[in-house]
DSSP file (Angstrom, degrees, kcal/mol; ACC not computed):
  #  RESIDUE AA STRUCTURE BP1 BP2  ACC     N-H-->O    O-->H-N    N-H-->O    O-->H-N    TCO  KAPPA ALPHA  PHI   PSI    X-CA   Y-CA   Z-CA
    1    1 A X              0   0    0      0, 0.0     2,-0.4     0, 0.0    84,-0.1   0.000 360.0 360.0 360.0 125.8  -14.4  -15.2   -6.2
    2    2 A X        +     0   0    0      2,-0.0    82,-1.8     0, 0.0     2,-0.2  -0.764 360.0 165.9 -90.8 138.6  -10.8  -16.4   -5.8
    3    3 A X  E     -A   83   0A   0     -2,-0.4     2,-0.4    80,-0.2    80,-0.3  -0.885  24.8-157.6-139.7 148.2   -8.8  -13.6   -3.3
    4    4 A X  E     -A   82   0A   0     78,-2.4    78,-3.6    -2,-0.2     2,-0.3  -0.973  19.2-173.4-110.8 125.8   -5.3  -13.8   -1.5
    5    5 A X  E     +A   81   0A   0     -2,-0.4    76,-0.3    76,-0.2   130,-0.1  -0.573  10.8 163.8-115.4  69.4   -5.0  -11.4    1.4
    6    6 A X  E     -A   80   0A   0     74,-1.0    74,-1.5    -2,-0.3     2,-0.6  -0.106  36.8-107.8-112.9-180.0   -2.2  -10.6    3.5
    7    7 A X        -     0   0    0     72,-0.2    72,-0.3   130,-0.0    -1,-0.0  -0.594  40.1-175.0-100.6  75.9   -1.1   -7.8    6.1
    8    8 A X        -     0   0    0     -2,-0.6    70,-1.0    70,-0.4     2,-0.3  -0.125  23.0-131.1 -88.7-174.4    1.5   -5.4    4.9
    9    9 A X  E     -D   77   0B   0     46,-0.2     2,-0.5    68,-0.2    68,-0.1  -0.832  25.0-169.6-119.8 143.3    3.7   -2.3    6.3
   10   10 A X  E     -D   76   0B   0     66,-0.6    66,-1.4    -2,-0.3     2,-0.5  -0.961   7.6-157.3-132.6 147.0    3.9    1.0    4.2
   11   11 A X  E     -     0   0B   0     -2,-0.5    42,-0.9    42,-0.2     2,-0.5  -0.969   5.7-154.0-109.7 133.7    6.2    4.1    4.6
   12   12 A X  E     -DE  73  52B   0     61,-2.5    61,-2.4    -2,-0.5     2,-0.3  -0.976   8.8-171.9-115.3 142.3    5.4    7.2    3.4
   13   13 A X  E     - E   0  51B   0     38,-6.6    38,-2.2    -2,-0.5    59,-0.1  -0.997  16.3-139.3-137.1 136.7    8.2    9.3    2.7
   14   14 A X  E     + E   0  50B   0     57,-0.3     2,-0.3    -2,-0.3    36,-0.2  -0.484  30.8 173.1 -89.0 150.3    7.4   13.6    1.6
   15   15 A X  E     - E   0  49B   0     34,-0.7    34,-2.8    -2,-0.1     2,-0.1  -0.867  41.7 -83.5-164.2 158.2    9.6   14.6   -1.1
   16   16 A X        -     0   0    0     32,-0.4     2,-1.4    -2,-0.3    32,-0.2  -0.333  45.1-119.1 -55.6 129.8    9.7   17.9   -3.2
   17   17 A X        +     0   0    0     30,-0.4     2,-0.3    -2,-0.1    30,-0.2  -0.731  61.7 142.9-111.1  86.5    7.0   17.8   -6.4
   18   18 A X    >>  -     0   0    0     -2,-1.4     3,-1.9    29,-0.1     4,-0.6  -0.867  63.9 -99.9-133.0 142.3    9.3   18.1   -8.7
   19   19 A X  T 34 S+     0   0    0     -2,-0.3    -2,-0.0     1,-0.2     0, 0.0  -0.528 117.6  29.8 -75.2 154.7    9.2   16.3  -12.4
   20   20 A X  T 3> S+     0   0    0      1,-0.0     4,-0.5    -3,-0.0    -1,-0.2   0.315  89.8 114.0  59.5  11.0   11.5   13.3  -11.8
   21   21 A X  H X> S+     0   0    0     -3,-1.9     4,-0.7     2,-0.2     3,-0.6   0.835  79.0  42.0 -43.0 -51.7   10.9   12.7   -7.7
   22   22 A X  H 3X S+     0   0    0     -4,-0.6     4,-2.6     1,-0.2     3,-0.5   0.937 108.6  55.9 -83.9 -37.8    9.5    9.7   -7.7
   23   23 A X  H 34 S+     0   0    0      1,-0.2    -1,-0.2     2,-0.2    -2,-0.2   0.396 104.8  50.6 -94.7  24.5   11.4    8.2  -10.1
   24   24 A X  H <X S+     0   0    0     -3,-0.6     4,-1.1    -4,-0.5    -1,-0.2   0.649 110.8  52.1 -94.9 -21.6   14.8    8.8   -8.4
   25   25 A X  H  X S+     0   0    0     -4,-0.7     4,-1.5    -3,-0.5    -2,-0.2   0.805 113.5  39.4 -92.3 -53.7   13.5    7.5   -5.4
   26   26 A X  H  X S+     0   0    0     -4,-2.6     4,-3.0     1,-0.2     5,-0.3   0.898 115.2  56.8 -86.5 -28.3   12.0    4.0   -7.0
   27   27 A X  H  > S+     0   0    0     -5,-0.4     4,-4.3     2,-0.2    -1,-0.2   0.967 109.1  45.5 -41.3 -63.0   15.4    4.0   -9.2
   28   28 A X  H >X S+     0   0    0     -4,-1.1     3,-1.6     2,-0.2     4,-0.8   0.952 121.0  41.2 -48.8 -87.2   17.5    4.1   -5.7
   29   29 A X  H 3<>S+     0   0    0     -4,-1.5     5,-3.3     1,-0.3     3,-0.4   0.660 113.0  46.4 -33.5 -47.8   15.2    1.4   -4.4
   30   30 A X  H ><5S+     0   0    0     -4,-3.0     3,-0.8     1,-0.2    -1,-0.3   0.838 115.3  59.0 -90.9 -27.1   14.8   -1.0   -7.6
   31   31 A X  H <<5S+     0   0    0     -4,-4.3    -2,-0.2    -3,-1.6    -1,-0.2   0.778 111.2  35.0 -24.6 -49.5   19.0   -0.4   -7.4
   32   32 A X  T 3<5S-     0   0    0     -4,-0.8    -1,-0.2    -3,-0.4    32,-0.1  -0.574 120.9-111.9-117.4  42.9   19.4   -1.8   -3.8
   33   33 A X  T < 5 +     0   0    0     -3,-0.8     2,-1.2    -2,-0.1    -3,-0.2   0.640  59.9 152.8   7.1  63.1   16.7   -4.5   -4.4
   34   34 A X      < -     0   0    0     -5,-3.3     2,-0.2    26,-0.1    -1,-0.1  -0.932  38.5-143.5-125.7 110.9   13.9   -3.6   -2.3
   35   35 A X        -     0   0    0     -2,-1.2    21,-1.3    22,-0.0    22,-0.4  -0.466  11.1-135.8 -62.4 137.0   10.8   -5.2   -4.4
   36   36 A X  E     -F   55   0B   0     19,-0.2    19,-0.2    -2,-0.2     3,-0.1  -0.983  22.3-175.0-103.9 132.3    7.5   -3.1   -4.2
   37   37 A X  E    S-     0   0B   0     17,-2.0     2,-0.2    -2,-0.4    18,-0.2   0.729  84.4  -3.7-101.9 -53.4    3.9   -5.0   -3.6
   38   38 A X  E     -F   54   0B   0     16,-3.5    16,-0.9     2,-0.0     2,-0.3  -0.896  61.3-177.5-145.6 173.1    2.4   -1.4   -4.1
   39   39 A X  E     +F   53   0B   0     -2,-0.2     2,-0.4    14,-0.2    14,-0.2  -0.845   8.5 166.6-154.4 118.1    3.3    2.4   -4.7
   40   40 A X  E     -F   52   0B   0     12,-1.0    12,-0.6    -2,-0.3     2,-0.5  -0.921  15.5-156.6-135.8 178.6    1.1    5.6   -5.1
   41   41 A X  E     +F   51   0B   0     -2,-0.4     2,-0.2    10,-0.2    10,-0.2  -0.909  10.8 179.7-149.6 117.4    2.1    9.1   -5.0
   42   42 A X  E     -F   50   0B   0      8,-1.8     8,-2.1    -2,-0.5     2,-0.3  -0.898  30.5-113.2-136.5 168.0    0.2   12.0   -4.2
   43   43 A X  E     -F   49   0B   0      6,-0.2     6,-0.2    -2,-0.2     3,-0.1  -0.684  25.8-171.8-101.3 150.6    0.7   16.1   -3.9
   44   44 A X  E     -     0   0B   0      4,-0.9     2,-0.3     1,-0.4     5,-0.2   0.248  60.3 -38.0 -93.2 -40.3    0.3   17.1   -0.4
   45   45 A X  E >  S-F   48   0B   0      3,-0.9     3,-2.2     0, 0.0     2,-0.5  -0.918 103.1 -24.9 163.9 175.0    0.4   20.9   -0.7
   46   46 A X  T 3  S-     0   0    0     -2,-0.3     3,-0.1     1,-0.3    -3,-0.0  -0.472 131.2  -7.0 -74.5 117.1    2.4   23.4   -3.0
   47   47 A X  T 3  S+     0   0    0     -2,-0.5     2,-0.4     1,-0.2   -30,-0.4   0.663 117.4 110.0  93.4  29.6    5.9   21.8   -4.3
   48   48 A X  E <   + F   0  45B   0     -3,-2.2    -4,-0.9   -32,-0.2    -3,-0.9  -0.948  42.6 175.0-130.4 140.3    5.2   18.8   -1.9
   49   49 A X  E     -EF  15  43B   0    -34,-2.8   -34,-0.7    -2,-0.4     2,-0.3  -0.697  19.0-139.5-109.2-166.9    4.4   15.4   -2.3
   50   50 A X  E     -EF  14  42B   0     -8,-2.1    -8,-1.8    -2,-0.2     2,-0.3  -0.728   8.4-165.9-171.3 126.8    3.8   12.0   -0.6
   51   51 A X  E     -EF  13  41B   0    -38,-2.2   -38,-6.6    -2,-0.3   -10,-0.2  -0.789   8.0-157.1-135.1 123.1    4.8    8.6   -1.6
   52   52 A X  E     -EF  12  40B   0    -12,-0.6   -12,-1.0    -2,-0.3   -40,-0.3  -0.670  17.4-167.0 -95.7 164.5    3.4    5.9    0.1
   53   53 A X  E     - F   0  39B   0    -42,-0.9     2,-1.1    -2,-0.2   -42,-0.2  -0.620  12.4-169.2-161.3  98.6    5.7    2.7   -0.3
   54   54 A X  E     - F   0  38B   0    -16,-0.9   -16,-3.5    -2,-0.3   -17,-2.0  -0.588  15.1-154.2-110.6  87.2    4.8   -0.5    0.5
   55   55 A X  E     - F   0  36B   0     -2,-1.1   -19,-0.2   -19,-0.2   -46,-0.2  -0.372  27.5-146.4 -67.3 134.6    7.9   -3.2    0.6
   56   56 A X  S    S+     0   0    0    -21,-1.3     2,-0.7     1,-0.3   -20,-0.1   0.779 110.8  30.7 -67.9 -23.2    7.9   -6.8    0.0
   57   57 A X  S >> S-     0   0    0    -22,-0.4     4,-1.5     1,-0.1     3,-0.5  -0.858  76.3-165.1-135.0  79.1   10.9   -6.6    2.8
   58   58 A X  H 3> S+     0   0    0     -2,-0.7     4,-1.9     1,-0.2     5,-0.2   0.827  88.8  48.4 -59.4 -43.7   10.1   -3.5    5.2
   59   59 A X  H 3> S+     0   0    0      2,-0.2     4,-1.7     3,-0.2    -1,-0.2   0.791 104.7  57.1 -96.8  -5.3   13.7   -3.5    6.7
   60   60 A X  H X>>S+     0   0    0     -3,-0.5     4,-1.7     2,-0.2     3,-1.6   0.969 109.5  49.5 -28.4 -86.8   15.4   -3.7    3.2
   61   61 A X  H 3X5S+     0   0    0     -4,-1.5     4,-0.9     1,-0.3    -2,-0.2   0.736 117.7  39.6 -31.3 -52.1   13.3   -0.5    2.7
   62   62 A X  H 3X5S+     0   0    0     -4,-1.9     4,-1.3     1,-0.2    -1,-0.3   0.855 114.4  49.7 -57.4 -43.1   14.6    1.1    6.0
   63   63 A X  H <X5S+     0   0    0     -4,-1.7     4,-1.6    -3,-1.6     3,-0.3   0.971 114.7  44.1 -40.2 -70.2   17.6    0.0    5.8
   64   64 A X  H  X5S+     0   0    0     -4,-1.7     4,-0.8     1,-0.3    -2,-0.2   0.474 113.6  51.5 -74.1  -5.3   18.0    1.4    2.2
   65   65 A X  H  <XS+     0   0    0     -4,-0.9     5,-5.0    -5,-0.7    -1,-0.3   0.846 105.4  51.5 -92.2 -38.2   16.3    4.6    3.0
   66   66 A X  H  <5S+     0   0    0     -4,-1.3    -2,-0.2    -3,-0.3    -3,-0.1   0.798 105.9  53.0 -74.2 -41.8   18.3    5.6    5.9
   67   67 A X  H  <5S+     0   0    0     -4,-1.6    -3,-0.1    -5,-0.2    -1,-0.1   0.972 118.5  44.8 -73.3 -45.8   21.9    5.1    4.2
   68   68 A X  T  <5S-     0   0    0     -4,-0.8    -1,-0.2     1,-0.1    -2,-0.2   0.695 114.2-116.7 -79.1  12.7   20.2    7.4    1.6
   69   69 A X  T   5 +     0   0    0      1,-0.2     2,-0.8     0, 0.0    -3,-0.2   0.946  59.9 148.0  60.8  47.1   18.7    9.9    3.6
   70   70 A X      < -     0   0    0     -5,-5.0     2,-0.4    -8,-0.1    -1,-0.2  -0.794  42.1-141.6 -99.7 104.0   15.0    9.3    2.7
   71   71 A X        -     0   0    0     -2,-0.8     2,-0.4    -3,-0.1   -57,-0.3  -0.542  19.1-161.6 -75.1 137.2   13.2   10.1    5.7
   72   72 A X        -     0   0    0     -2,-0.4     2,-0.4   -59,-0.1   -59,-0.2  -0.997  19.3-155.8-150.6 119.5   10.3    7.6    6.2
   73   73 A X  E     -D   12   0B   0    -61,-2.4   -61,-2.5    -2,-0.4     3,-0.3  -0.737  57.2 -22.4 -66.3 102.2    7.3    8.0    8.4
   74   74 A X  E     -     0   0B   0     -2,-0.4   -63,-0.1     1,-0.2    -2,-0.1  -0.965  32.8-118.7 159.2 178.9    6.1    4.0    9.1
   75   75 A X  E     +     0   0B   0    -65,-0.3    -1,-0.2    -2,-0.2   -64,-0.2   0.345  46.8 179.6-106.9 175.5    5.7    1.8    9.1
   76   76 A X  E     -D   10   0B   0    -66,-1.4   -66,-0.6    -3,-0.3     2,-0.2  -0.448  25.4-122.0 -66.5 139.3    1.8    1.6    8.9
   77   77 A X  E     +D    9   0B   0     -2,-0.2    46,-0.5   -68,-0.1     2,-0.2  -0.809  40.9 154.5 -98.8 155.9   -0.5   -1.8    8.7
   78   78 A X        -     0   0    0    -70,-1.0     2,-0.5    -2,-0.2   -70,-0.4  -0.833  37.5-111.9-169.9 161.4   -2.6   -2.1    5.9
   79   79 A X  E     - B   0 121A   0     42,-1.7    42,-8.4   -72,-0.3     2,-0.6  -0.726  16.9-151.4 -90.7 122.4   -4.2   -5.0    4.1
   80   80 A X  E     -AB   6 120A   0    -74,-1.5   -74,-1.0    -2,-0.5     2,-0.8  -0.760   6.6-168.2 -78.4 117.0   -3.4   -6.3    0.7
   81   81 A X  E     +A    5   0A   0     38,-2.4     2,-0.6    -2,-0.6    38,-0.3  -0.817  10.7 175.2-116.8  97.8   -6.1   -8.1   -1.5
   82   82 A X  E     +A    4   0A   0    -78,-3.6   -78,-2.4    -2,-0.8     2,-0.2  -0.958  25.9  98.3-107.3 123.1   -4.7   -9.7   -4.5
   83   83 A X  E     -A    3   0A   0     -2,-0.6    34,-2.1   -80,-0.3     2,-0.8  -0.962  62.7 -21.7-163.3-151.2   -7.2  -12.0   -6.9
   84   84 A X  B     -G  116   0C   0    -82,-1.8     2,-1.2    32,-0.2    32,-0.3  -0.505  54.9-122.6-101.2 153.5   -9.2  -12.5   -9.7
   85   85 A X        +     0   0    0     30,-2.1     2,-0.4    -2,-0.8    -1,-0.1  -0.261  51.5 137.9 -60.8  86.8  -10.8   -9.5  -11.6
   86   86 A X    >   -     0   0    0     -2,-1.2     3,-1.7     0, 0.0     2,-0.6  -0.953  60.2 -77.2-138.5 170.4  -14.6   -9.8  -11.8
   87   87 A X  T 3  S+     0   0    0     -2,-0.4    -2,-0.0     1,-0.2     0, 0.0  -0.198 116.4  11.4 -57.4 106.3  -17.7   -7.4  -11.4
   88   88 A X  T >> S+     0   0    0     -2,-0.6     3,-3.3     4,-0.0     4,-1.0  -0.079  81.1 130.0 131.3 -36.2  -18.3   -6.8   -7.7
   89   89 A X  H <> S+     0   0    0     -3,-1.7     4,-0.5     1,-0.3    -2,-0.1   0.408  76.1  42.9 -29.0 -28.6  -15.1   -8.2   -6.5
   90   90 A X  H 3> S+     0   0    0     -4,-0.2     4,-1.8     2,-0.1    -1,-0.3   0.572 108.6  58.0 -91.1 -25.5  -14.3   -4.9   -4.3
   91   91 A X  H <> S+     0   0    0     -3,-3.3     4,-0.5     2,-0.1    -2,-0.2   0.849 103.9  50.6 -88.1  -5.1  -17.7   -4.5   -3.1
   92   92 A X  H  < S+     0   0    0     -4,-1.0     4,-0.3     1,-0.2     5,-0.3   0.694 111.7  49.7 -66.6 -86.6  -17.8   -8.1   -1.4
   93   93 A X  H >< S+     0   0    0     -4,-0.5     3,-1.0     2,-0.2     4,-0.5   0.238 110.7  50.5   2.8 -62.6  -14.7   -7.4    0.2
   94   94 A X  H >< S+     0   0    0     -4,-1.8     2,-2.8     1,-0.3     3,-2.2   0.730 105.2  54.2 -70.3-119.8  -16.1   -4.2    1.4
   95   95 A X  T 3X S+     0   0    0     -4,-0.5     4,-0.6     1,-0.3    -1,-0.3   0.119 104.7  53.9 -53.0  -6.4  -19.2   -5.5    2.8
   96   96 A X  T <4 S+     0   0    0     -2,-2.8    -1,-0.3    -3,-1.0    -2,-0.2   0.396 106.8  50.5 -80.7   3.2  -17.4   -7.9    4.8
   97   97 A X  T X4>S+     0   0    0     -3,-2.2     5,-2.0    -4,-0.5     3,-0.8   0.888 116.3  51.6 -75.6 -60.0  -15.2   -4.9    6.4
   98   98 A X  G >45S+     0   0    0      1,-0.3     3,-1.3     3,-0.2    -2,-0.1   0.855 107.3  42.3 -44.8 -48.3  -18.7   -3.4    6.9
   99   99 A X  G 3<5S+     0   0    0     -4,-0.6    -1,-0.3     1,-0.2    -2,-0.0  -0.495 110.6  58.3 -99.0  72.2  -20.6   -6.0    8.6
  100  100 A X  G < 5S-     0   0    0     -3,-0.8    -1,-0.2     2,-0.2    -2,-0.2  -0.068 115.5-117.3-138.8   5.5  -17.5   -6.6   10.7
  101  101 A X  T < 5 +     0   0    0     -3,-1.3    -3,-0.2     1,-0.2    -2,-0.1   0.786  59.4 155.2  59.6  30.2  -17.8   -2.7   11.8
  102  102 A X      < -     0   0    0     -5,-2.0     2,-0.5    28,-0.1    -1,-0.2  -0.754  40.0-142.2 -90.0 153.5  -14.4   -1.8   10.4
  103  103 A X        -     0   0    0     -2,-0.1    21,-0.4    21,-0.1     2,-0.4  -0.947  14.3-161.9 -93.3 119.3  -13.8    1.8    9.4
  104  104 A X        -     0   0    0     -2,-0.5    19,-0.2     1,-0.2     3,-0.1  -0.637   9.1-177.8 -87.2 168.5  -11.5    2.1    5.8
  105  105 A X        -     0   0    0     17,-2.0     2,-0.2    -2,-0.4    18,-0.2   0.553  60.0  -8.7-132.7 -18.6  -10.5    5.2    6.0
  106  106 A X  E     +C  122   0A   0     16,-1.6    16,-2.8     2,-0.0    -1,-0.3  -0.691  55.1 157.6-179.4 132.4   -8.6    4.6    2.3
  107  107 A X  E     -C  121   0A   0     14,-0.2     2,-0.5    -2,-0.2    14,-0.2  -0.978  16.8-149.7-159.9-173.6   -7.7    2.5   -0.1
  108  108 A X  E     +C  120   0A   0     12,-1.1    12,-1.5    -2,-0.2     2,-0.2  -0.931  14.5 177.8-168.5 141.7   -6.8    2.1   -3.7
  109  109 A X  E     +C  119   0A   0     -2,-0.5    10,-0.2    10,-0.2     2,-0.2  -0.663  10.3 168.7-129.6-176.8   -7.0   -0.4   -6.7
  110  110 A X        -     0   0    0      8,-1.5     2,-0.2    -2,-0.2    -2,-0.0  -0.646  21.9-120.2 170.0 146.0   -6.5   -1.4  -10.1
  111  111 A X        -     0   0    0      6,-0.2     6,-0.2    -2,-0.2     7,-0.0  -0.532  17.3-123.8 -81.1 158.6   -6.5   -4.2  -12.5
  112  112 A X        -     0   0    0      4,-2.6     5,-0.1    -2,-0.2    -1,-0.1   0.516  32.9-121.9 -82.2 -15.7   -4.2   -5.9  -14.8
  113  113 A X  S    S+     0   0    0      3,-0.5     4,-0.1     1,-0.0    -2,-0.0   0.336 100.6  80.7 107.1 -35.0   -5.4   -5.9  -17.6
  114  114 A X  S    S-     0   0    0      2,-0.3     3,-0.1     3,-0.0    -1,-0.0   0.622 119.3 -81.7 -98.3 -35.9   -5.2  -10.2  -17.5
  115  115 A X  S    S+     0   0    0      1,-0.5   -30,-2.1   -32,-0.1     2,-0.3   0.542 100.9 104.1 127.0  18.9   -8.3  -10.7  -15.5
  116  116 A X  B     -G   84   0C   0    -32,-0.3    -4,-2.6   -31,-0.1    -3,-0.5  -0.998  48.9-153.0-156.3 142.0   -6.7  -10.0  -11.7
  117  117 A X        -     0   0    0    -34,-2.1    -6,-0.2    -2,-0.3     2,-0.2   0.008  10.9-164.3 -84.8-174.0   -6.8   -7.3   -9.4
  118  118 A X        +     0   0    0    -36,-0.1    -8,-1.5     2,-0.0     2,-0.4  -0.711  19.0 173.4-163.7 154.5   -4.5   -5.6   -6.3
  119  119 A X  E     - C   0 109A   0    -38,-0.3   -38,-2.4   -10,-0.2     2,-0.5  -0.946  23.1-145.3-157.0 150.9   -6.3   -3.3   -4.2
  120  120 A X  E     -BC  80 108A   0    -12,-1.5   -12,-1.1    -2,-0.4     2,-0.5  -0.990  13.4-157.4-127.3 112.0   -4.5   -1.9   -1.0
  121  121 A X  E     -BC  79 107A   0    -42,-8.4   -42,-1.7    -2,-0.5     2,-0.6  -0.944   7.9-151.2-110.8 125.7   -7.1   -1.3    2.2
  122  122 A X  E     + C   0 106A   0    -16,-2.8   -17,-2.0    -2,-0.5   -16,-1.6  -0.813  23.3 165.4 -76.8 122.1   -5.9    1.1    4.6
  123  123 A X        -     0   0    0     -2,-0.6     2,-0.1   -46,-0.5   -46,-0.1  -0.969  39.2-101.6-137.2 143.8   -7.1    0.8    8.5
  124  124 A X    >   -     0   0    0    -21,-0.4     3,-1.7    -2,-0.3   -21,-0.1  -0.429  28.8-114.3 -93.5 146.5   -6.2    2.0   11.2
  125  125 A X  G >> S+     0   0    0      1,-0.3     3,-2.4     2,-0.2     4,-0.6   0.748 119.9  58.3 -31.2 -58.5   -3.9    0.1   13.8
  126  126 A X  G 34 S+     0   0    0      1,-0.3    -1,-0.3     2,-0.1     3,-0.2   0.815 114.3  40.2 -36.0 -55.1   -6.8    0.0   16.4
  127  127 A X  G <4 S+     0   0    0     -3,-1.7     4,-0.4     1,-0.1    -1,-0.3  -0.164  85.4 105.7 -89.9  37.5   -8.9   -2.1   13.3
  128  128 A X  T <> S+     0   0    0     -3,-2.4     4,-1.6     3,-0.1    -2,-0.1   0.958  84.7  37.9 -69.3 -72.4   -6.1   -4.3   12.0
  129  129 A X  H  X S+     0   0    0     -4,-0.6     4,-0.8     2,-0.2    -2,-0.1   0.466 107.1  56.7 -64.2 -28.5   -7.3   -7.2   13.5
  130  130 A X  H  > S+     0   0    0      2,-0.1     4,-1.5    -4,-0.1    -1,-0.2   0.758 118.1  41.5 -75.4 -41.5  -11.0   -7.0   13.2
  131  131 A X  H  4 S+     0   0    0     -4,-0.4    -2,-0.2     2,-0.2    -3,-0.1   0.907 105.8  57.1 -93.7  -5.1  -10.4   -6.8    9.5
  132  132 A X  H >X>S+     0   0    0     -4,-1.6     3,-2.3     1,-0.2     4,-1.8   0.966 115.5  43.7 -62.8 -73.8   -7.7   -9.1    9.1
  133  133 A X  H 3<5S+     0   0    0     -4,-0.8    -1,-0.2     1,-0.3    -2,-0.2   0.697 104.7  55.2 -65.4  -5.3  -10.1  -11.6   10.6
  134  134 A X  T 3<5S+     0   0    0     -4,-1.5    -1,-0.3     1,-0.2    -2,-0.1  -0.018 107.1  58.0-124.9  71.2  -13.2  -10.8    8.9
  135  135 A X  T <45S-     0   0    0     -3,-2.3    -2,-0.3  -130,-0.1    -1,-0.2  -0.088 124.0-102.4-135.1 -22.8  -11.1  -11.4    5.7
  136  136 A X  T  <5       0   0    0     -4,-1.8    -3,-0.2    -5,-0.1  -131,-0.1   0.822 360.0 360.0  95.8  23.1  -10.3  -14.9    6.8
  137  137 A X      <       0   0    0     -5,-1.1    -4,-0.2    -6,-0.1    -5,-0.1   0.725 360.0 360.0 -96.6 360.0   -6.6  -14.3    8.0
């Protein structure tokens, strides 16, 4: 299985769950160029939501968040797993996290469509480094 793996920073910023939220927010962003590696958005509680937002350029994002007055919680580590799309391909991954003792605590995937993944693993600070390295960074 071919994989590329790197460390990246997310923000989550809470916003009102309201139809058009999210996309005023990635509008502003893809405005000011700040590229996105990954994005999800999930409700939080009634009328609330929380958009995780994980920039190719973390102080773009800050930068560009602050002048608009998007308050952003981050950033966060979490590992990125980009490769190609075949059966099983998240559970090796995951069974070297395992037998390395890492706790995920979340993460979230999808395919292209093309044959190639992206999957975002969330870990906590404390396990950054155990799983970076039994991932091969």
């Amino acid at each position: 299985m071919t994989f590329r793996i790197r460390r990246v920073e997310y923000f989550y910023a809470t916003v009102r769950d309201e139809p058009g939220a999210a996309h005023r927010i990635l509008s502003q962003l893809a405005g000011v160029g700040v590229n996105l590696l990954a994005f999800t958005a999930v409700p939080i509680g009634p009328g609330r939501a929380q958009l995780a937002i994980f920039p190719e350029e973390p102080q773009r994002l800050v930068t560009t968040a602050h002048q608009a007055g998007i308050a952003l919680d981050g950033p966060h580590p979490a590992l990125l797993v980009q490769g190609d799309d075949e059966l099983g391909a998240l559970a090796d991954v995951h069974k070297q996290l395992f037998d390395a003792g890492v706790d995920v605590y979340a993460a979230s995937g999808v395919t292209d469509g093309r044959g190639a993944f992206g999957y975002v693993i969330y870990v906590r600070e404390d396990q950054l480094q155990k799983a970076a390295a039994a991932l091969g960074l």
